[in-house]
Every structure is written in C-alpha cells, then in structure tokens.
C-alpha positions as CSV (number, residue, x, y, z in Angstrom):
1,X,-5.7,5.3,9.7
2,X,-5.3,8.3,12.0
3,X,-6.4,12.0,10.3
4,X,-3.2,13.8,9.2
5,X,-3.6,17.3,7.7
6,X,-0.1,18.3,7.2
7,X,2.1,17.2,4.2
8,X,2.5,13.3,3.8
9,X,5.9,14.2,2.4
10,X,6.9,15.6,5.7
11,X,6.7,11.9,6.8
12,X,9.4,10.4,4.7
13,X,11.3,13.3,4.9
14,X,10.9,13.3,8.6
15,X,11.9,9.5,9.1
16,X,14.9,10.1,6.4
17,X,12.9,7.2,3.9
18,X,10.8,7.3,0.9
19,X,7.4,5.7,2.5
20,X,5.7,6.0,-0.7
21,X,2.5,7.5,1.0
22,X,1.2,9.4,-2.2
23,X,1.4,6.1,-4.5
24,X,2.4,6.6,-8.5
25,X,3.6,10.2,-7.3
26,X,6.5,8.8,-5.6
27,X,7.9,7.6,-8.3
28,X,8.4,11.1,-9.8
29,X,10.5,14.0,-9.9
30,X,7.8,15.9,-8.3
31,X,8.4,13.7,-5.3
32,X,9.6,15.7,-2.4
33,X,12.2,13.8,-0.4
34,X,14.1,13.2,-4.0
35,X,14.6,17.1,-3.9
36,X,14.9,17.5,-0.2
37,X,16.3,14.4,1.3
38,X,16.4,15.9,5.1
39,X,14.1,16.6,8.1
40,X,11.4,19.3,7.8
41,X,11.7,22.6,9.6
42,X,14.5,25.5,10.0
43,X,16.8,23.0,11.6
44,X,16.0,19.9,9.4
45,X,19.9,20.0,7.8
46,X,21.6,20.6,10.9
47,X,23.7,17.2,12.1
48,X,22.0,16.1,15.0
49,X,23.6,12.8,17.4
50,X,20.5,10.9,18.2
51,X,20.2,9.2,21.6
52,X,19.5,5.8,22.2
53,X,15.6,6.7,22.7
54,X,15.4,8.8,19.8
55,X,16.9,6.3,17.6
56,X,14.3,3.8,18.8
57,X,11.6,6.3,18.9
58,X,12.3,7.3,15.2
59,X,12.5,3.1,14.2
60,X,9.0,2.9,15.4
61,X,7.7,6.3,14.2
62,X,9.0,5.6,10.8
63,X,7.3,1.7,10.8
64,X,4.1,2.7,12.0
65,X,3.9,5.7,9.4
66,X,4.9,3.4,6.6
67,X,2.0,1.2,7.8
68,X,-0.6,3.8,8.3
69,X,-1.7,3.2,11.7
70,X,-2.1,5.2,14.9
71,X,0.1,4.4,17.9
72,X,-2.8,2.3,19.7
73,X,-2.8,0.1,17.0
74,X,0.6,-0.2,16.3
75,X,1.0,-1.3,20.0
76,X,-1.5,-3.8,20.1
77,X,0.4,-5.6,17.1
78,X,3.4,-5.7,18.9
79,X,1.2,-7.0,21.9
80,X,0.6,-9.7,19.6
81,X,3.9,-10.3,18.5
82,X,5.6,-10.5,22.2
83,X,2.7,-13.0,23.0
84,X,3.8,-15.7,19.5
85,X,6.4,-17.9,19.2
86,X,9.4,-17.0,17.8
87,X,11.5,-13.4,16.6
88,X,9.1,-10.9,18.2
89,X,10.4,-8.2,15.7
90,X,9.8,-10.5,12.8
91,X,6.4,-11.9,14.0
92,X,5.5,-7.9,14.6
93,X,6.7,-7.2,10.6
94,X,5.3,-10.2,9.0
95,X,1.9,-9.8,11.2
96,X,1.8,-6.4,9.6
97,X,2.4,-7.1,6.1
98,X,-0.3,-10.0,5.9
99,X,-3.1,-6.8,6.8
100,X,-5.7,-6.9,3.9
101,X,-5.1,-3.3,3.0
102,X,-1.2,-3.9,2.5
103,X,-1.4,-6.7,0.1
104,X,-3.7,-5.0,-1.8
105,X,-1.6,-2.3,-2.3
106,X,1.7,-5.2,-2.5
107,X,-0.5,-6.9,-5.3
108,X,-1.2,-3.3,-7.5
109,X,-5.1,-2.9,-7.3
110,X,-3.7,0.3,-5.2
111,X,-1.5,3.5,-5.5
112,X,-0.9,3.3,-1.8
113,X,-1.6,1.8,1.4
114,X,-4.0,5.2,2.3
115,X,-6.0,4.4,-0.8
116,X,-6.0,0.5,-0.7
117,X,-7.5,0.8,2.9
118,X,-10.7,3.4,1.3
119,X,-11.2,0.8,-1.4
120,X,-11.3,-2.4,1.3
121,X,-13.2,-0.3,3.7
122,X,-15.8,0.6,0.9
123,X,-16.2,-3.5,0.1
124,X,-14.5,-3.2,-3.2
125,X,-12.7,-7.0,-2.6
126,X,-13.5,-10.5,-1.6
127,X,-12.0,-12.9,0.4
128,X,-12.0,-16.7,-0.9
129,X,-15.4,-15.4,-2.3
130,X,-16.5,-13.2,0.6
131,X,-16.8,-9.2,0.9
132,X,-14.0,-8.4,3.5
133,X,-14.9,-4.3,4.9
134,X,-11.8,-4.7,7.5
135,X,-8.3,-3.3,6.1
136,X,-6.4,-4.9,9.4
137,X,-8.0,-8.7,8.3
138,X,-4.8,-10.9,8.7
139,X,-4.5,-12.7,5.4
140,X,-3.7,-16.5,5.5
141,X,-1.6,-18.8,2.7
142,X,-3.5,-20.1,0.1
143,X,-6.3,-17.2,0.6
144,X,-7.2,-15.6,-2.9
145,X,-7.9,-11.8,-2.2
146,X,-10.2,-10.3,-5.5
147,X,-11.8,-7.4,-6.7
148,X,-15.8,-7.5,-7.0
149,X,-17.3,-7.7,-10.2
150,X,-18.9,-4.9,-9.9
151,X,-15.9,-2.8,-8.7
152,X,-14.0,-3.6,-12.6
153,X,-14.2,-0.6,-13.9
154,X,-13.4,1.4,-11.2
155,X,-10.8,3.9,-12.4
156,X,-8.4,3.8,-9.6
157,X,-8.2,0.3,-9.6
158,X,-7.5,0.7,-13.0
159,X,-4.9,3.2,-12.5
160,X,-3.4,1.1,-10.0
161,X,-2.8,-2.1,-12.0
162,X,-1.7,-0.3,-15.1
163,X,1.3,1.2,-13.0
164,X,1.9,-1.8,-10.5
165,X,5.0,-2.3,-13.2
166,X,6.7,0.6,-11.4
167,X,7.6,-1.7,-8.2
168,X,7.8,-5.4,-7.9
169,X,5.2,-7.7,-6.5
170,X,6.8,-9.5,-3.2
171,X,7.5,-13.1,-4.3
172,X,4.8,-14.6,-1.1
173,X,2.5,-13.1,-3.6
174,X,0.7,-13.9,-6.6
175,X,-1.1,-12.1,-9.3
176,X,-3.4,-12.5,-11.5
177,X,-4.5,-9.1,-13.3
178,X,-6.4,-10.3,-16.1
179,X,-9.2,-11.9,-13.4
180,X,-8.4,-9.1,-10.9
181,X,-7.0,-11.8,-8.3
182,X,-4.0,-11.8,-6.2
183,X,-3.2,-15.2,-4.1
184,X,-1.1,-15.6,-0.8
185,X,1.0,-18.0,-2.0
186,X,3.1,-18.5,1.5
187,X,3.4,-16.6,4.6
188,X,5.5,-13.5,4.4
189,X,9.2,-14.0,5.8
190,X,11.3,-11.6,6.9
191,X,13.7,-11.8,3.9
192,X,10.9,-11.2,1.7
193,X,10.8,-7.4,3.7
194,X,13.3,-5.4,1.3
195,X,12.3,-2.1,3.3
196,X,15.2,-1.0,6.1
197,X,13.6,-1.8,9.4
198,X,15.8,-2.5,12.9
199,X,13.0,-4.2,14.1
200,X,14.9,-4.7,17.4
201,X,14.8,-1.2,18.2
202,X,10.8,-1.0,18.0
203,X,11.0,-4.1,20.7
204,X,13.6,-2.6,22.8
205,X,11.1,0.9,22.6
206,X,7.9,-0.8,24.0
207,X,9.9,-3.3,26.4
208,X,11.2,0.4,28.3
C-alpha cells in the first residue's frame, strides 16, 4: 500500500463514496464525507460535466483507493483479469476481494483494509495452518484464514471483532469469533459485491 500523507478523507470525498479507509471511525459523525459530501479544494462544489476519460479515470481511481493499492499493482490485476476466462471486470473485482488482507478485514479481525494488511504483513494469521506474511495472497474456497495463538490478545484485533457488528460479513464468508477463524466458504461472485463499481469503465480505461 502506496505512502499517502494527506487526509484519507480526501479520498472518499474525492471519489464522491464512503471507502471506509479509517475503519470504526467511519461509522461516526466525526466522519468527514457525512459532513462534507463533495470533492476537496476551492472548487470541490462547483458542478463539473465529466468527460468520458474522467469518468473512467475516476472509476478506477476510486476502486484502486478502496483497495489500497498503487497503480502498478492495480494494473497487473487487471492484466490478470484480461488474460482469464470469462467477465474481465468481474474476474478483476472478484480477484481483488479474495486478497488475504481484504477478507481479513471482510471477516472483522480488522478496522480497515490499511490495518488488516499491517497485521498480515507482521504474521499475525495462518493459512490452513500456515503463517501467511503476503496481504495480496489470493484466497481459495474451503481455505480457513486464522489468527495465531499468540496474536489473541492483541488489542486491535480485539477492537476489531467487538465492532465487526457495525457492517455485515459478505455471505462467501464465514466466521467463527470465538476460535478467531474465518472460512471461504465459496468464491466471491459479483452479486456478493454490494459496493457501486462500473467495472466496465476500469476495462474500457486500460484497453485505451
């Protein structure tokens, strides 16, 4: 996850969508896009009429923030997606949401997709019994993600899975809090992706 040092706020506000980037905060009054609900900068509430660029350029802007990656990774997942069989905007979402870090965050033992990638990176989980360090790992069905034993008591895990009841846990997934294990119970669909994404204007961006 690229280095930002400006507001995270800026980002939802920017993309005109809550991306939920500073976890249980979001779900505040103190959040910022629920007070200002427009683009930063002097000229943020001016009406503009996008072009057919922007509008694509914003699309993938917004999906890549909302994901946490920098653009050289982003475009090596729709690499990936163009070279599968089947909807290459759907292959590119469903490839995304089946990262380690993102179902960590889906199942609760994070505040957000920022933090759940520190605690994977820092060897905090296991996959089917095996210390996973990578937050972009591709999850598979039937794989059972958990936290280590020794990582228990760690207080923003803790956090985490006491305020998981704020948003629902995607129905492709399962948890199980009281063992501090999740399970992929099926691939991801594209149904099961309630966030507003035109996928087909990421594509049509890249295939320029």
């Amino acid at each position: 996850m690229g280095v930002f040092h400006g507001s995270a706020c800026s980002h939802c506000r920017r993309e005109n969508l809550k991306l939920f980037l500073k976890g249980d905060r979001c779900y505040t009054e103190k959040c910022a896009f629920e007070r200002r609900a427009y683009p930063p900068g002097q000229h943020g509430q001016n009406r503009t009429k996008f072009s057919e660029f922007a509008l694509q350029l914003r699309e993938k802007q917004k999906v890549r923030r909302l994901y946490g990656l920098l653009e050289k990774q982003f475009k090596n997942y729709v690499g990936k997606a163009l070279k599968e069989t089947g909807v290459t905007g759907e292959k590119l979402l469903t490839n995304l949401e089946r990262r380690l870090d993102d179902v960590v965050y889906k199942m609760g033992f994070a505040n957000s997709r920022l933090q759940a990638r520190q605690l994977v990176s820092h060897g905090h989980f296991l996959v089917n019994g095996k210390k996973v360090t990578i937050p972009s790992f591709l999850l598979k069905e039937t794989d059972v993600i958990q936290v280590r034993e020794k990582s228990r008591t760690s207080t923003a895990i803790l956090a985490a899975i006491d305020s998981v009841k704020r948003r629902e846990i995607p129905q492709w997934l399962e948890l199980d809090a009281p063992n501090f294990k999740g399970t992929v119970k099926q691939l991801p669909k594209r149904a099961d992706i309630m966030v507003p994404i035109q996928e087909n204007l990421i594509v049509e961006y890249y295939s320029r």
